[in-house]
C-alpha positions, -999 to 999 in steps of 0.1 A, spaced: 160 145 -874 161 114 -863 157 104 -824 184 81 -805 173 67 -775 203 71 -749 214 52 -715 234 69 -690 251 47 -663 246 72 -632 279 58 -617 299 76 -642 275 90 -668 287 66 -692 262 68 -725 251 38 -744 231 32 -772 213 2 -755 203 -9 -725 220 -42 -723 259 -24 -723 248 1 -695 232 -27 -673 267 -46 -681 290 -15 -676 266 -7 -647 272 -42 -626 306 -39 -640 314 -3 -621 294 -18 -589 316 -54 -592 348 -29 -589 336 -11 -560 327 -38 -540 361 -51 -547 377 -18 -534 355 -16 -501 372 -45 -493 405 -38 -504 401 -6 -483 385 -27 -456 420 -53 -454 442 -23 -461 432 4 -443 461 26 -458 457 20 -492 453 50 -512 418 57 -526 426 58 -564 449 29 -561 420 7 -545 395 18 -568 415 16 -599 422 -26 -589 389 -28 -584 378 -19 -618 408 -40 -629 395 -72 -611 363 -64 -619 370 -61 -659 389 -95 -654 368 -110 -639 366 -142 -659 403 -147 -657 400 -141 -623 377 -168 -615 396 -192 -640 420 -190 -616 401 -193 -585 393 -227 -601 429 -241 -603 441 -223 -636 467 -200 -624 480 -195 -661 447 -175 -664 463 -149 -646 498 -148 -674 480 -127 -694 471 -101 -673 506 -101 -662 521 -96 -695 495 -68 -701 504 -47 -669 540 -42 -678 
């Protein structure tokens, strides 16, 4: 039998076969929860799930994001189109 060796993000017990995905899924997760905190922190009312679930969505986007940030708003067409 052969051995795998296994890492498991602790935010969400995500498995990966090496350690360079669960270090990126890892700063990934925390990137999206930073960007709820403050979503929750302008919003006070905004529901839970709804904040987190942006958060990972900004966070997974985050290079058209920042394209954007940079004067490229068509960047953000994409994402658009992909939502609906």
């Amino acid at each position: 039998m052969a051995v795998i060796p296994m890492w498991k993000c602790d935010r969400d017990n995500s498995m990966f076969e090496n350690k360079k995905d669960a270090d990126a899924h890892d700063k990934e997760l925390e990137l999206g929860s930073a960007f709820s905190q403050l979503l929750e922190q302008i919003i006070p009312d905004v529901d839970e799930k709804k904040s987190e679930e942006f958060g990972l969505f900004l966070a997974r986007h985050k290079n058209q994001i920042v394209q954007a940030c940079k004067g490229k708003p068509d960047a953000l067409e994409a994402l658009l189109t992909e939502q609906h």
